[in-house]
C-alpha positions as CSV (number, residue, x, y, z in Angstrom):
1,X,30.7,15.2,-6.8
2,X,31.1,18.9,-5.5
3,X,27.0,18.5,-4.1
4,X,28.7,15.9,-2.2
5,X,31.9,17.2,-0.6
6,X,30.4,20.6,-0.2
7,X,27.4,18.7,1.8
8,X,30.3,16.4,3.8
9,X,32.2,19.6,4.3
10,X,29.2,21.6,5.9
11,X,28.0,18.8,7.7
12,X,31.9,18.1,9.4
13,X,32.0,21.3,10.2
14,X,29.1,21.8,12.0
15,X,30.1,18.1,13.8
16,X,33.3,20.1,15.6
17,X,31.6,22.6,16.7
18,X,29.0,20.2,18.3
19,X,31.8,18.2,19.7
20,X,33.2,21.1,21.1
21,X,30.1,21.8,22.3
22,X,29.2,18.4,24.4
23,X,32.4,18.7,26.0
24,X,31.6,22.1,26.7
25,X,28.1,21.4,28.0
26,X,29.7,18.5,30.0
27,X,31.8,21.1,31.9
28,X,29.2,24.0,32.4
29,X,26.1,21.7,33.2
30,X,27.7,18.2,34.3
31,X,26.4,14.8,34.0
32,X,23.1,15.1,35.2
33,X,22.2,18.6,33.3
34,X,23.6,16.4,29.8
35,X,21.4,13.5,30.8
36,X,18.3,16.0,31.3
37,X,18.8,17.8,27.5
38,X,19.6,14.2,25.9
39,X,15.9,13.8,27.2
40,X,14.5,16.6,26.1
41,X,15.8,16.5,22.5
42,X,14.9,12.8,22.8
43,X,11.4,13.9,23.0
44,X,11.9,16.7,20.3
45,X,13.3,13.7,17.7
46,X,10.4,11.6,17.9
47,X,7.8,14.7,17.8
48,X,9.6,15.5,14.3
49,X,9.7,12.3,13.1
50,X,5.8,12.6,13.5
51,X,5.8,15.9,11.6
52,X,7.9,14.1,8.9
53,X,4.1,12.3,7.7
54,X,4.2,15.2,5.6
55,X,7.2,17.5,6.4
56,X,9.9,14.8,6.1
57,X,11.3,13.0,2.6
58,X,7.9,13.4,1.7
59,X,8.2,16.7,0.4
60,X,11.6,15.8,-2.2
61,X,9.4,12.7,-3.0
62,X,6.0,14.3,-4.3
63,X,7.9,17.5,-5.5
64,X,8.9,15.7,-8.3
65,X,5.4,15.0,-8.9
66,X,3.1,18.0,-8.3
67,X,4.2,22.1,-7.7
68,X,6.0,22.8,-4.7
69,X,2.9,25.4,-3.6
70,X,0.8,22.4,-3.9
71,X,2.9,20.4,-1.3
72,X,3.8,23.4,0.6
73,X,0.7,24.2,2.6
74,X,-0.4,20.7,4.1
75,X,3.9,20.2,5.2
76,X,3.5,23.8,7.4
77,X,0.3,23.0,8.7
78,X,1.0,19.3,9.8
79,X,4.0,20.2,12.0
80,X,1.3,22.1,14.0
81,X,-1.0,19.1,14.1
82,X,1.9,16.1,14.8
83,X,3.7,17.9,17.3
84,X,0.4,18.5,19.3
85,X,-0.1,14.8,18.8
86,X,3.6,13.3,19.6
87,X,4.0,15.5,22.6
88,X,0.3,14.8,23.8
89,X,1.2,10.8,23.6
90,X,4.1,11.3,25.0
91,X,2.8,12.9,28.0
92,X,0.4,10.3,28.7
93,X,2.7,7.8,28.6
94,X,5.4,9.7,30.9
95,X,7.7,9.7,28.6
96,X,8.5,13.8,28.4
97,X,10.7,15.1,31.3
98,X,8.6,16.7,33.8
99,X,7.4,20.7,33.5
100,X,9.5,20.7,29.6
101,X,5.8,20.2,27.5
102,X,5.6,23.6,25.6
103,X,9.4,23.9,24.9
104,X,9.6,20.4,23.3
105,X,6.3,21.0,22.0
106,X,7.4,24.9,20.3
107,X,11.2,23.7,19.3
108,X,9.8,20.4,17.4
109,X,7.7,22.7,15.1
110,X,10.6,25.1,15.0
111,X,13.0,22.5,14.2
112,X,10.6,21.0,11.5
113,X,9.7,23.9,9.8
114,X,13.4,24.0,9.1
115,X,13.5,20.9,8.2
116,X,10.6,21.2,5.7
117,X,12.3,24.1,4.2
118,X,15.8,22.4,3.7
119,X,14.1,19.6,1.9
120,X,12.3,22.2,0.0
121,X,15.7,23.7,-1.2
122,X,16.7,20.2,-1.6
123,X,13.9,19.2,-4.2
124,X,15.3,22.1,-6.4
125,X,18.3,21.0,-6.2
126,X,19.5,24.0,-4.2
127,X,22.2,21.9,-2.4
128,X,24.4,25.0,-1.6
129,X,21.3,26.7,0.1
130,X,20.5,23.7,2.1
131,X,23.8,23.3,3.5
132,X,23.5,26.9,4.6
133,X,20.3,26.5,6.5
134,X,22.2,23.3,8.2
135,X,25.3,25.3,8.6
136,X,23.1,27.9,9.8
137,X,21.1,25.7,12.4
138,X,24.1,23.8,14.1
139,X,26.6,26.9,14.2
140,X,24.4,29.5,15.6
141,X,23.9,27.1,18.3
142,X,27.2,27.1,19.4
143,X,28.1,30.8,19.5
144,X,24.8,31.4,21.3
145,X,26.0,29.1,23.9
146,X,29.7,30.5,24.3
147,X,27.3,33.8,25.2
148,X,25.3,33.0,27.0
149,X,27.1,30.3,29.2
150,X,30.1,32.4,29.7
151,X,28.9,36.5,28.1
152,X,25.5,36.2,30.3
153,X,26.9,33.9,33.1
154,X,23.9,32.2,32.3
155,X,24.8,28.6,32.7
156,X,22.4,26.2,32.8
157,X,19.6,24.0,30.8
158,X,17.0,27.1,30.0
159,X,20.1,28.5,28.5
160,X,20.1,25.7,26.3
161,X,16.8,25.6,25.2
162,X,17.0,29.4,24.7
163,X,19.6,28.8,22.0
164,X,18.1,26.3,20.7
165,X,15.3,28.9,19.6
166,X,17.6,31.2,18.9
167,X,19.3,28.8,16.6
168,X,16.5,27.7,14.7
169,X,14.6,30.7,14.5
170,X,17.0,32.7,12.5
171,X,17.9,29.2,10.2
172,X,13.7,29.6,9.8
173,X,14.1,32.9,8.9
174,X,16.9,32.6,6.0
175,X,15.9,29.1,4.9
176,X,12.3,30.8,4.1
177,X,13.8,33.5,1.9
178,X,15.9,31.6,0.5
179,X,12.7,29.4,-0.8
180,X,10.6,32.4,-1.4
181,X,11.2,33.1,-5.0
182,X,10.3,29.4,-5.7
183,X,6.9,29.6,-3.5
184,X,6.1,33.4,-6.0
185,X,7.0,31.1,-8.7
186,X,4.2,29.3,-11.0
187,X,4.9,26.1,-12.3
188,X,5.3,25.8,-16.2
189,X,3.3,22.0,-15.9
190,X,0.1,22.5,-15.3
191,X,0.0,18.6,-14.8
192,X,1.5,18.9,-11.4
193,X,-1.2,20.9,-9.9
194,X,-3.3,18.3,-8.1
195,X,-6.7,18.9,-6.1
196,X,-5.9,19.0,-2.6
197,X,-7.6,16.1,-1.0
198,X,-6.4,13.6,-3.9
199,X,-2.8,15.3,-2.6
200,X,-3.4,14.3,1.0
201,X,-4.1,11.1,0.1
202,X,-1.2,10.6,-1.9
203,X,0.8,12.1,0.7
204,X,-0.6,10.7,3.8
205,X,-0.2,7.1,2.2
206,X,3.5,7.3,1.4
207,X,4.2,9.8,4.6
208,X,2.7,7.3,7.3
209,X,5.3,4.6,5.7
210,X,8.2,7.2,6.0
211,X,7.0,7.7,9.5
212,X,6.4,4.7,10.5
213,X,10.2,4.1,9.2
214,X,11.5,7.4,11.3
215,X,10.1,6.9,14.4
216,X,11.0,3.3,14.4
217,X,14.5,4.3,13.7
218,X,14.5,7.3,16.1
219,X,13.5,5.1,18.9
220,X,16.1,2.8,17.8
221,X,18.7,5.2,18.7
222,X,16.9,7.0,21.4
223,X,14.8,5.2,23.5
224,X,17.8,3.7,25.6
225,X,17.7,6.9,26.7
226,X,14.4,6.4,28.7
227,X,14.9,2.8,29.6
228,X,18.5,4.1,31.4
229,X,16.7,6.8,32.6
230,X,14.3,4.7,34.8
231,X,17.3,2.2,35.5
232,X,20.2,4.5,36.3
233,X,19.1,8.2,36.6
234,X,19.8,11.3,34.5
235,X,23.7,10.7,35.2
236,X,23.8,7.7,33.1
237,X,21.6,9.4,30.6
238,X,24.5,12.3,30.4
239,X,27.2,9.3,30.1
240,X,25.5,7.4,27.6
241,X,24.8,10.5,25.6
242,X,28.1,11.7,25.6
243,X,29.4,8.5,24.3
244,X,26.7,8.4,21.4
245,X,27.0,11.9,20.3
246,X,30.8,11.0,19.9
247,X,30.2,7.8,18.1
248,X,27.3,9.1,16.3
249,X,29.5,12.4,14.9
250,X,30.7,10.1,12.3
251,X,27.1,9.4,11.1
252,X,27.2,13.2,9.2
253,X,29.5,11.1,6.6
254,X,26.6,8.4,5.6
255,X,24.0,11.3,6.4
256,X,25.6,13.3,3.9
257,X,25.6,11.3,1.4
258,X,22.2,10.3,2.6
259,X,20.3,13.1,1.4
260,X,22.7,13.3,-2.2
261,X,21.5,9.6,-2.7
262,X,18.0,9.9,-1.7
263,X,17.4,12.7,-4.1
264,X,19.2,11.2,-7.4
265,X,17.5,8.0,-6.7
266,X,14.1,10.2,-6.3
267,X,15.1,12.0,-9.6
268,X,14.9,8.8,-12.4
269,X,13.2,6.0,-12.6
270,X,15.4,3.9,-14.2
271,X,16.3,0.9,-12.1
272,X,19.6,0.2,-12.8
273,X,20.6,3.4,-12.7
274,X,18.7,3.6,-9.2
275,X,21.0,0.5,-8.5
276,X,24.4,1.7,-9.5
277,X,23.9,4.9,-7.2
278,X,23.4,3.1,-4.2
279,X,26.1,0.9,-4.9
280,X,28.4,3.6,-5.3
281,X,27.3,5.8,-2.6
282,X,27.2,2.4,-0.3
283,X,30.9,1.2,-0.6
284,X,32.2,5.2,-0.1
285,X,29.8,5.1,3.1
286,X,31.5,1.7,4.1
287,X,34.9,2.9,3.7
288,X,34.8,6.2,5.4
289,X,32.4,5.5,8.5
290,X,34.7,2.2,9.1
291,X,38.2,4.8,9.2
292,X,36.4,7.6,11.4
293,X,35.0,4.9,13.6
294,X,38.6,3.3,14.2
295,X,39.7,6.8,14.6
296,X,37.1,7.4,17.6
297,X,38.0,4.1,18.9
298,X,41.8,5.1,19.2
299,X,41.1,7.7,21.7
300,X,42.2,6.7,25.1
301,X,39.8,7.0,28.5
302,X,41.8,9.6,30.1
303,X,41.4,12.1,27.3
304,X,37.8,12.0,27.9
305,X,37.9,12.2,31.7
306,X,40.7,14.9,31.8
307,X,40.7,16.8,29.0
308,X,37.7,16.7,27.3
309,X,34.7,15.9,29.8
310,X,35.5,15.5,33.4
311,X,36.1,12.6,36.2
312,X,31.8,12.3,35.9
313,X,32.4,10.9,33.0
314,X,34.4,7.6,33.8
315,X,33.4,5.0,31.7
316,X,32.6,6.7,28.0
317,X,35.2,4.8,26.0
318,X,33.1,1.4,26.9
319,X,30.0,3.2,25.4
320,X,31.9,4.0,22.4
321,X,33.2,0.6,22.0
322,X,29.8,-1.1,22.8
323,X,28.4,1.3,19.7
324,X,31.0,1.2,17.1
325,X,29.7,-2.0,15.5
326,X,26.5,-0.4,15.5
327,X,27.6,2.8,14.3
328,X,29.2,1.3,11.3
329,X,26.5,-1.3,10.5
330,X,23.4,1.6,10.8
331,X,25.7,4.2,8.2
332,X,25.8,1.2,5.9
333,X,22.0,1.2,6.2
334,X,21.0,4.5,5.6
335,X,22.1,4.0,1.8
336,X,20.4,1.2,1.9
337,X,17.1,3.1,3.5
338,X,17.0,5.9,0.9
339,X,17.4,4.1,-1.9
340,X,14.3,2.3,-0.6
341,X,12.5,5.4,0.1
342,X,13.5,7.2,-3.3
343,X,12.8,4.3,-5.4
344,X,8.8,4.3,-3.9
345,X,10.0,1.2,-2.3
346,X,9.1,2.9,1.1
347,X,7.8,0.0,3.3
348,X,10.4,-2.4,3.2
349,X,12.8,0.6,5.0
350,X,9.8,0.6,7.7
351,X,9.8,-3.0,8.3
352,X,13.3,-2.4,8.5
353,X,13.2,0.2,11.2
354,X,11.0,-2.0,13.0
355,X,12.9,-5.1,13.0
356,X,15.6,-2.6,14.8
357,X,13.0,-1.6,17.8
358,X,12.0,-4.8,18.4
359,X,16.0,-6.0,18.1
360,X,16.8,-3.2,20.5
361,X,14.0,-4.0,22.9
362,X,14.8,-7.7,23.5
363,X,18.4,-7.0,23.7
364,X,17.8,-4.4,25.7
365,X,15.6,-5.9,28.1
366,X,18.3,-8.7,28.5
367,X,21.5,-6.8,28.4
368,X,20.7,-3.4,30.4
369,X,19.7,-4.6,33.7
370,X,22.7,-6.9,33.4
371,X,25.2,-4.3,32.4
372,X,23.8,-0.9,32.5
373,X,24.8,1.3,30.3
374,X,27.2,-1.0,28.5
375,X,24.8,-3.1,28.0
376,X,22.4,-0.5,26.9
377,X,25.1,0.5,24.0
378,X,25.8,-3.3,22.4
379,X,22.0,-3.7,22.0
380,X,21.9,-0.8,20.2
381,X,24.6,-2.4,17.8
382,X,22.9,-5.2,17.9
383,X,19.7,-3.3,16.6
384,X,21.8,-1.5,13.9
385,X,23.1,-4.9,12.2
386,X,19.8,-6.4,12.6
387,X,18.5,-3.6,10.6
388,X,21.4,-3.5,8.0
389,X,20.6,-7.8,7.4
390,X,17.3,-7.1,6.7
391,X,18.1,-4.4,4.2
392,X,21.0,-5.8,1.9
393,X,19.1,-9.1,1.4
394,X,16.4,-7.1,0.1
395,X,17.9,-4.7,-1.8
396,X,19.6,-8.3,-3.4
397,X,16.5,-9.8,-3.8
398,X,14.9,-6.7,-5.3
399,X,17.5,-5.4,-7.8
400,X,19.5,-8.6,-8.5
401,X,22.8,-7.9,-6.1
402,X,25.2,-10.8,-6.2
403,X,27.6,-10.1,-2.9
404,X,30.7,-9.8,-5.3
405,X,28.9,-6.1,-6.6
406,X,29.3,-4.9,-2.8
407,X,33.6,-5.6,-3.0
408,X,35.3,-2.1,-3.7
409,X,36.9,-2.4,-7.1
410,X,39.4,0.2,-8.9
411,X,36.0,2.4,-10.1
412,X,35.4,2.5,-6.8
413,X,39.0,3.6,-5.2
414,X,38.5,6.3,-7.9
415,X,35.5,7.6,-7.1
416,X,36.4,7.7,-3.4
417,X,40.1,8.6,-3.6
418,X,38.7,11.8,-5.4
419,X,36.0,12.6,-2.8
420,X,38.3,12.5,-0.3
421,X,40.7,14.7,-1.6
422,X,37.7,17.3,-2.4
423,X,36.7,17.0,0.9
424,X,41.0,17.4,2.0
């Protein structure tokens, strides 16, 4: 329970500061300067999410199975080789914003080395430690910014970008002590040493499943991005990312409980215990993404346009009401997702990430030249619940769910009433 609030708590309070900091970023840079870094950490998402073969979940996973040393080396190494890759592909296809190669290329191993580390800390069950590196990442970010945009005068995207390695470069720095005396360490079990290329099987076979699961799920939520792009210009971009960085701020709930999930499923092998985790951890996702959503969706237009963004902005409240549905249905199936990947059931949480693209694209290809950028927000919601179908009727079909197990019962209403007030 305290792994949990004290992960929700880190995670919320890094989300302020990032509000604070889009509605900043909408006033220094304007619509078009948002739009251009919603691109470019666009294309630094789906670089990662190739690093995450081996630097992603991967490393929780076959922690548990071999030394950490053993599964340290080829993680480091492969962010090298997959960012090289992503951002290559990328280029070729035009997808990465003109002249921005070697900083999308240099942050996505920056930002998965830290990454790699947190799920390092993670494995060991050093929760506290990895919600320092997060807390670390996100809030340096923000006080970089306030000093550079208004200490420096500096206001403009390279000042961005130069946080961003500011950022992440330190969150290296302490994340990588804090995960040194475990790397000096030697294992006790000599059993979990492993020859190297038997490793790389191993780890190649579940990683490309994991990958194949990220990137599908990244471009899920992102690649609207580049479809408005070529459609409307880097001032819808900025609009439609301002809208889904608000709506997607409640995601730290699910993604919090995400990573607490993930690694107690990863941690026993007994299936119904597997199965009374995610249940648990999917009716306190339910309950609190639904009442933050309905929060966001109280907001009124004008405090967007006067208060918090500007009169560029006209129109965000119909991106956030195009998402919520979404937003809600793709919180619900992140529980659903881990307890796929940490049960070795990885592939069925790929299929499901592709069932969202290819949602998104046909919705998308319909709705967005009809509507713009609402329409390029309810096919994303459309995606989502596409995705969370697929995955609760077979996580019924695999564990032996009846629909009555999903209803919140008095267990239940414990068990959240006393998150909540941890987290109050």
């Amino acid at each position: 329970m305290r792994d949990i609030v004290g992960t929700i708590a880190s995670r919320y309070l890094i989300a302020v500061l990032n509000l604070v900091l889009i509605f900043i970023n909408a006033k220094v840079l304007g619509v078009e300067g948002v739009g251009l870094i919603g691109i470019i950490l666009a294309s630094v998402n789906i670089a990662m999410m190739f690093n995450g073969i081996l630097a992603g979940n991967t490393i929780v996973y076959f922690m548990n199975r071999y030394s950490l040393q053993a599964v340290f080396r080829p993680s480091y190494l492969w962010t090298l080789v997959g960012s090289g890759l992503a951002c290559g592909v990328m280029s070729v296809i035009g997808m990465l914003p003109e002249g921005y190669f070697t900083d999308v290329y240099c942050l996505s191993v920056l930002v998965s080395l830290v990454a790699a580390n947190s799920r390092f800390l993670l494995g060991k069950n050093r929760v506290f430690s990895f919600n320092i590196t997060f807390m670390l990442q996100g809030g340096l970010l923000f006080f970089v910014l306030l000093y550079l945009y208004y200490g420096a005068g500096r206001q403009d995207v390279s000042s961005y970008l130069q946080g961003m390695y500011v950022a992440n470069g330190i969150a290296f720095l302490i994340s990588f002590l804090l995960l040194l005396p475990y790397l000096r360490r030697k294992e006790a079990d000599a059993g979990k040493e492993c020859p190297l290329p038997v490793l790389l099987k191993e780890m190649f076979g579940y990683g490309l499943w994991g990958s194949t699961d990220n990137i599908a799920e990244v471009l899920t939520t992102r690649l609207n991005y580049f479809l408005i792009g070529r459609f409307g210009g880097l001032g819808s971009v900025g609009l439609l990312d301002a809208g889904t960085k608000i709506s997607e701020s409640v995601w730290h709930i699910n993604r919090s409980i995400g990573f607490i999930e993930y690694s107690r499923v990863a941690q026993t092998d007994d299936k119904t215990r597997q199965k009374e985790i995610t249940l648990q951890y999917f009716k306190l996702t339910f309950c609190a993404v639904t009442l933050a959503t309905v929060c966001v969706l109280f907001v009124p237009e004008w405090v967007y346009t006067d208060y918090l963004f500007s009169d560029e902005f006209a129109g965000v409240r119909k991106v956030i009401i195009g998402l919520s549905a979404g937003i809600i249905a793709l919180g619900c199936n992140s529980i659903l997702s881990q307890y796929f990947i940490g049960s070795g059931k990885i592939r069925y949480s790929a299929v499901c990430s592709i069932i969202g693209l290819l949602s998104l694209l046909i919705a998308g290809a319909i709705l967005i030249p009809l509507y713009g950028i609402v329409g390029s927000a309810v096919s994303s919601s459309i995606a989502f619940c596409a995705m969370l179908a697929f995955s609760w009727i077979v996580f019924c079909k695999q564990t032996g769910t009846s629909f009555s197990e999903f209803a919140v019962n008095k267990q239940d209403l414990d068990f959240i009433r006393k998150t909540f007030r941890r987290s109050l």
